[in-house]
N, C-alpha and C positions, 0 to 999 in steps of 0.2 A: 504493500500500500504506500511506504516512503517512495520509492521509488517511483510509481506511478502518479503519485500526486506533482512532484518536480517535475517529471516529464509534460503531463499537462502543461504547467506553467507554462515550460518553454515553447510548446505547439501552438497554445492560445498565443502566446508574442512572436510566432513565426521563426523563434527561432531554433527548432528542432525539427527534424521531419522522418516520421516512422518509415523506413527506407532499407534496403540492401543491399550491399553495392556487388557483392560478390558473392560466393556459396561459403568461405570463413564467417561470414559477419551473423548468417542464420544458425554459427550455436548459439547465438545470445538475443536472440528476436523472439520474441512469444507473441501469437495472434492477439491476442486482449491484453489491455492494459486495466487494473481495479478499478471498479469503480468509488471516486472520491468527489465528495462536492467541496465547494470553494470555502468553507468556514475550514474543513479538514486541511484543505491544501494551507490554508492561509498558517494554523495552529501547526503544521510539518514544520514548514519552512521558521517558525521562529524558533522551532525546538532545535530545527538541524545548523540555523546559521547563525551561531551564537559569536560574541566579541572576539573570544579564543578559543581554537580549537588544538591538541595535542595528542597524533597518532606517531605513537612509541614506535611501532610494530614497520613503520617506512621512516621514522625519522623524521617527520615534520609538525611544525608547527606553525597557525595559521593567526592571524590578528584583521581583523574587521574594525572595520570605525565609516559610521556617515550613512548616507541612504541615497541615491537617487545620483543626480548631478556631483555629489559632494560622500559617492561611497569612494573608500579604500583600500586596501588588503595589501598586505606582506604575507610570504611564503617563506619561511625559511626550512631549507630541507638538507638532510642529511644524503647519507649511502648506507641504505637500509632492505635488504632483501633481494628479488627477482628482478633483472632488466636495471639495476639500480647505476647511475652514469658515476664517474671519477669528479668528485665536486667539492671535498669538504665540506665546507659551510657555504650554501649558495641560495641566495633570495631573489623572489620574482616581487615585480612590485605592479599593482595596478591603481589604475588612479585615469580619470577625465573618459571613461565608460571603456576604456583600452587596459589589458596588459603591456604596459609601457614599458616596461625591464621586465622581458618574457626568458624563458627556460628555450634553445634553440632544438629539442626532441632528439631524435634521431637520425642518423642516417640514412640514406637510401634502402640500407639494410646492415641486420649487425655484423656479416662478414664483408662489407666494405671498406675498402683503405680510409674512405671519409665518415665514417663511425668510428671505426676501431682508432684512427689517429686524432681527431676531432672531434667530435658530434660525444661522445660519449666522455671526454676527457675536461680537467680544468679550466681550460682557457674559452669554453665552449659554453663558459655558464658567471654568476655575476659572485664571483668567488675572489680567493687570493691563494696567487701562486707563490710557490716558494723556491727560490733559485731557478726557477723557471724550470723545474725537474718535479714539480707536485705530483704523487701517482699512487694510483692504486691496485688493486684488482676489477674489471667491470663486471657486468651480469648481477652478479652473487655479492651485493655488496654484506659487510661485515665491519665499516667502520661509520657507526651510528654517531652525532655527538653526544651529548648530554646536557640535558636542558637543565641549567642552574637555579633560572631564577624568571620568575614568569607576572605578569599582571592583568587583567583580570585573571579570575579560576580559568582554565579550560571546561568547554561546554555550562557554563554557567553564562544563563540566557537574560536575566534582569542583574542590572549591577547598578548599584550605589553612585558610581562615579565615574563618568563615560569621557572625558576629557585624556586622558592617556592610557596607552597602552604598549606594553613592552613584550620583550622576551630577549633571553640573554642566556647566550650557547655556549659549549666548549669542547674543544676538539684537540687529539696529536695526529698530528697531518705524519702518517709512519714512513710516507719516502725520507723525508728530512729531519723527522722528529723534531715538530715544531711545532709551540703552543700555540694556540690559533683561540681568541674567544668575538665573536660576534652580539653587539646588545642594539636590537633594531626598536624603535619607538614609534610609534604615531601619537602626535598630540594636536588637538582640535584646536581652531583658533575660536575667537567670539563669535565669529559669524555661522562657525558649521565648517568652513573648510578648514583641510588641514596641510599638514606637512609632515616628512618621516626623519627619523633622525640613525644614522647609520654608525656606532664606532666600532670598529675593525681592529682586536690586536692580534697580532701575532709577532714571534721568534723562535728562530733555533737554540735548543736547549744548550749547544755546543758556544763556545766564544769565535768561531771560523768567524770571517767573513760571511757578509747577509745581503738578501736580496729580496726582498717582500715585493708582490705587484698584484695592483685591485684593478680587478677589472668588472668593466658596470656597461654591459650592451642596451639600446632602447631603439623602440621604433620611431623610424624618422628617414629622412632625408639630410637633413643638415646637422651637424655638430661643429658648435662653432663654441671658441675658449677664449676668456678674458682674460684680465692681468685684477690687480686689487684697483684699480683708479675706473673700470670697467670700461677699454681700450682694446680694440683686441689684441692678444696674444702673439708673438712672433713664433709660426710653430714650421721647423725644417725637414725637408724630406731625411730619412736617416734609414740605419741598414740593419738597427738593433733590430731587435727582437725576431731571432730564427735561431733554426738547428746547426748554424755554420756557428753560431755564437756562442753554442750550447743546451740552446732551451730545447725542450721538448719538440717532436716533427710539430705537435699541432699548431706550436709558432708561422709554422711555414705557411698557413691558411691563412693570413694574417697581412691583407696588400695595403698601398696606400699608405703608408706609417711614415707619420711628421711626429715632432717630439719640442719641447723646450725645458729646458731646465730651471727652475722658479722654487726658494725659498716663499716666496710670499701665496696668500691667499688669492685662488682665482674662483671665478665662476666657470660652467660650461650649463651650454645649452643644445638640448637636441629640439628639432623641430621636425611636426611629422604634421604635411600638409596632405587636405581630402578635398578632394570636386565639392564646391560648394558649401564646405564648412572652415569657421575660422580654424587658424593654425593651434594642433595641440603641442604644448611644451611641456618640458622637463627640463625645469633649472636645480644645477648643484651649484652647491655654495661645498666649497673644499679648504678643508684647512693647509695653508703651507707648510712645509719643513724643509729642514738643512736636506741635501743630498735628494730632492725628493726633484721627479722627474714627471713627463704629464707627455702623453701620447693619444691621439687618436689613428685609429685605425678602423676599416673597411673589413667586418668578421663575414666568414659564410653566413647564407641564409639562416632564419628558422624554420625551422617545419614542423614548428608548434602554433605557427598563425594560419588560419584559412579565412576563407571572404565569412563574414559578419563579427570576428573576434577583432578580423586589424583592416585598417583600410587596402582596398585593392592596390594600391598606387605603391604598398611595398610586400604586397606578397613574396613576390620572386627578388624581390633586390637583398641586397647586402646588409649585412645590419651595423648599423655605427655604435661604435664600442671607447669609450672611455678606459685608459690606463693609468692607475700612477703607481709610479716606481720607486722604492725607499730603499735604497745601498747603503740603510742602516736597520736593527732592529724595529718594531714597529708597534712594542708592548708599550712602552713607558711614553712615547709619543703617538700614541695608534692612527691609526685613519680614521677622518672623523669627516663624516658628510650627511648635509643638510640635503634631503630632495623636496624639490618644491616643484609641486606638480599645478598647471595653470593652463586656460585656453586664455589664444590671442584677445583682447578685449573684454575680457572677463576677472574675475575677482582674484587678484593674488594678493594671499596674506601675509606675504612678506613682503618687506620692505628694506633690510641687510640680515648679514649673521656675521659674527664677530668669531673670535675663540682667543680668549685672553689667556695667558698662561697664568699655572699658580706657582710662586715664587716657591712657596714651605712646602708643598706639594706637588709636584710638578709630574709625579704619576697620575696624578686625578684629570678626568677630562673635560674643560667649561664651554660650554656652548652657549650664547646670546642670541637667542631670536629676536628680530625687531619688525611690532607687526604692519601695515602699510599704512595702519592712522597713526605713527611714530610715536604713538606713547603709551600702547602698548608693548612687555616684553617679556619672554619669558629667559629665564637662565635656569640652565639644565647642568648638573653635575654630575658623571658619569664614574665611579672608580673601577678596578678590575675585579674588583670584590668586597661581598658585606662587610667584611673586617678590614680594611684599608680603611686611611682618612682623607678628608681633606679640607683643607683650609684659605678660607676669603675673608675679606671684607667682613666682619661681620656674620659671619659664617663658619661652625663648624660639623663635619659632617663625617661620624663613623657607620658606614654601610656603603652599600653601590651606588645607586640611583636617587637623583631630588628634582622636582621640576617646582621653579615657584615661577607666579604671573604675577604682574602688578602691570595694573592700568591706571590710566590719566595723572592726575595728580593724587589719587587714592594712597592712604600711607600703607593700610593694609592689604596684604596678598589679595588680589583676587581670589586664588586660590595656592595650595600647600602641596603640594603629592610626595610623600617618601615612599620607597619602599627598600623591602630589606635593611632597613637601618637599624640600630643601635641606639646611639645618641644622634640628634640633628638641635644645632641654636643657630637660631636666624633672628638678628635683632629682635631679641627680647621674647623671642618665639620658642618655644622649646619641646622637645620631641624624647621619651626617654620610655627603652623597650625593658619590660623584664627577661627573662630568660630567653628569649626567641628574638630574634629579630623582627622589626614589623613593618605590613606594608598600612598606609592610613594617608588620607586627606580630610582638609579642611577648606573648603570652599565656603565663600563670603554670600548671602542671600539679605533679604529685606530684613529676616530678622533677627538673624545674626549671621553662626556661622553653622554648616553642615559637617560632619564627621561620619569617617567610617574609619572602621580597623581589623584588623585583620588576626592580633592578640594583645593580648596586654600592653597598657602602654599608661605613661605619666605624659599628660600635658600639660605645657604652659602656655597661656596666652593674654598678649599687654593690653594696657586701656591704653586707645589710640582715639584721639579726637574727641576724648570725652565721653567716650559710649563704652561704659562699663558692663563686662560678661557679670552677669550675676544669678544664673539659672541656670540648671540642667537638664534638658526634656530625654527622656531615651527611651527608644520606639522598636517593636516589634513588629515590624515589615511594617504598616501604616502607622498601627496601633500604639498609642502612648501608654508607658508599660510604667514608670518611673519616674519623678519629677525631684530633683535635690539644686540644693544652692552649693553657689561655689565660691571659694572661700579666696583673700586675700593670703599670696605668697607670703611667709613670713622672711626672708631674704630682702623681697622685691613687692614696695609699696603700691609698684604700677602693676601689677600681674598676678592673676589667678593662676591655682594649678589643682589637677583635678585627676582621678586615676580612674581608666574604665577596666575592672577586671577579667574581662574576656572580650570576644570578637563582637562587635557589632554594624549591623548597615546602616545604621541612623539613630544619631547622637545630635542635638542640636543644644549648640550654646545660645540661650538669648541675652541679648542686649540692651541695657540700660541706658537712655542720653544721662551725664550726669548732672545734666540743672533740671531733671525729673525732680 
């Protein structure tokens, strides 16, 4: 009946069609399809497409965010079972009604030199190669990663706090024996769109010489790269990247390759024009570094797109592929990329992206999003793990991940999101886990502020503007289950703090004006 009920969908939107193409395809065709009516179909579909999804058994895990015009999705997939390709850690991303960074399929067939050397290997997918030798076994995959650390639940369909979403991988890539951890985010602007946030570490466990290269394919026609002043880029025909160099044969599939060498912060953009619709894009915002190197190149086709998934206009062409290349480690400075997915003439939510370095902590990773009404921002702190720190401004932060908002001239966050943390203090803000690390926000509403959490946790929170927290409402799914006051820090004159002793999805501080 699941089954049947999707299929509908897609026949009523024309975009399926109960068909045959050959005598293979009729082991899997059955004359009738259940019947389901449209409350059933409707009640499938939220059951099955929930925020996050996490299938062990292939290695993937899936992230949702948005609805319509303004949906999302990351893929992040391992090498996990039957037919499984040589990929590490490798992400499909879609966004603007397209698989924009799509997975390139298969070969012609799996005994062809263009599968077995490409189509099934590294460079073929939106991964990071290592010394340009990344390898595995295909078919039979056997090296799964391991999902750390994740945000919403998987298959948890109603969630508290729908504004970010993560998940955060780790892999030994065994050709090179090199630690490899991938942490992919989506987080929603105020208007509903969004943006993904990508940091990329890896290293050779060995002190050798290093050679990390990310490479990120999208559909399009043009890729074109800036400098940080948004100029374009000086990018040269060059002879790197192939098997005379060293790398892998699948380098050699690899034509068209210009390169420029840039410490600094660029953007690139892929543009993928259709008969009659404005142009869709794909802007990255890329952090610079010492030794780091920026390539475009012309990859084989996909043959994971057919007509209604990508526009006709690049079925058969080449797919433009973004590289950058680190001839150093790439843990302790990772790759760190902002994708801003946007149509020509249409809403883009940003406006720059920064990445300040942290001085006391320079393993941690800061990202600055700036949204396109410029007073919007969000800064994202990213470390390699719960138990790492790091330290800002006003800021300290023992766990992985923090994303705070502030808008206009508002003193307090929009909103708060930790997860996996320990301790977090953000002026005068305070976040303290008991035994577990926790994941919890706090987003700002009319009447105060919204909380959920994930397990115990000690919060602090300051009188700002005069509107003092003095109440505690705590809800069982709608239902107000609990009502306590909250008391005055004894430390801290301007600040409440308040402990909820297990997990909850709705927690509301109300607020007081204090010439009440």
């Amino acid at each position: 009946m699941v089954i049947s009920g999707l299929l509908k969908q897609l026949i009523k939107k024309e975009e399926y069609k109960r068909d045959s193409k050959d005598l293979f395809q009729l082991f899997f065709y059955v004359n009738k399809l259940k019947k389901t009516n449209d409350l059933e179909i409707k009640e499938l579909s939220e059951s099955l497409i929930t925020p996050t999804f996490y299938a062990p058994n292939v290695s993937m895990f899936v992230q949702r965010m948005g609805e319509g015009e303004q949906a999302m999705m990351v893929s992040t997939v391992g090498a996990f079972g039957n037919h499984a390709h040589v990929n590490g850690i490798s992400i499909e991303l879609y966004a603007n009604n397209y698989v924009l960074g799509p997975d390139m399929s298969k070969g012609p067939s799996y005994w062809h030199p263009d599968h077995r050397e490409y189509y099934s290997q590294f460079p073929a997918h939106n991964t990071v190669v290592v010394d340009g030798i990344s390898s595995y076994g295909r078919m039979r995959g056997y090296h799964p990663y391991t999902l750390n650390n994740h945000y919403p639940k998987s298959a948890e369909s109603k969630i508290a706090f729908d504004k970010v979403s993560y998940a955060n991988v780790s892999l030994v890539e065994p050709k090179t024996m090199s630690d490899q951890q991938r942490l992919t985010a989506m987080i929603k602007s105020e208007s509903g769109k969004g943006y993904i946030i990508d940091v990329f570490r890896s290293r050779k466990k060995n002190l050798s010489t290093q050679k990390h290269e990310y490479f990120y394919h999208n559909l399009g026609q043009n890729l074109d790269v800036f400098d940080n002043k948004n100029q374009p880029l000086k990018l040269v025909t060059t002879k790197e990247l192939g098997s005379e160099r060293g790398d892998m044969k699948a380098y050699d599939y690899l034509i068209d390759k210009k390169s420029a060498a840039t410490s600094k912060n660029i953007n690139a953009l892929f543009t993928l024009k259709s008969k009659g619709k404005p142009d869709n894009l794909m802007k990255m915002w890329i952090k610079g570094e010492e030794k780091q190197t920026v390539f475009t190149v012309d990859a084989p086709k996909s043959n994971a797109i057919t007509k209604g998934t990508a526009p006709v206009e690049v079925l058969k062409q080449k797919m433009k592929t973004l590289i950058l290349r680190r001839e150093t480690e790439a843990w302790r400075n990772p790759f760190a990329v902002v994708f801003n997915p946007y149509m020509d003439g249409g809403e883009n939510p940003i406006s720059s992206v920064e990445y300040p370095s942290l001085t006391e902590t320079p393993d941690a990773q800061k990202i600055e999003v700036i949204h396109k009404d410029l007073k919007t921002k969000d800064v994202i702190i990213a470390n390699a793990s719960q138990n790492d720190i790091a330290l800002d401004d006003d800021l300290y932060q023992n766990g992985l991940l923090s994303v705070i908002r502030h808008s206009g001239t508002e003193k307090a966050p929009t909103f708060l999101f930790v997860s996996d943390v320990y301790k977090f203090d953000y002026k005068n803000w305070g976040i303290l886990s008991y035994a577990k690390a926790v994941s919890l926000s706090i987003e700002k509403t009319t009447e105060g502020y919204v909380i959920q959490n994930d397990n115990p946790v000690v919060i602090k929170i300051p009188y700002i503007d005069g509107h003092h927290p003095y109440k505690l409402k705590i809800y069982d799914g709608e239902k107000l289950i609990e009502q306590r006051d909250v008391f005055v820090n004894r430390n801290n004159p301007n600040q409440v703090d308040f402990r909820l002793n297990k997990a909850y999805k709705k927690v509301v501080v109300v607020l007081k004006n204090s010439a009440e």
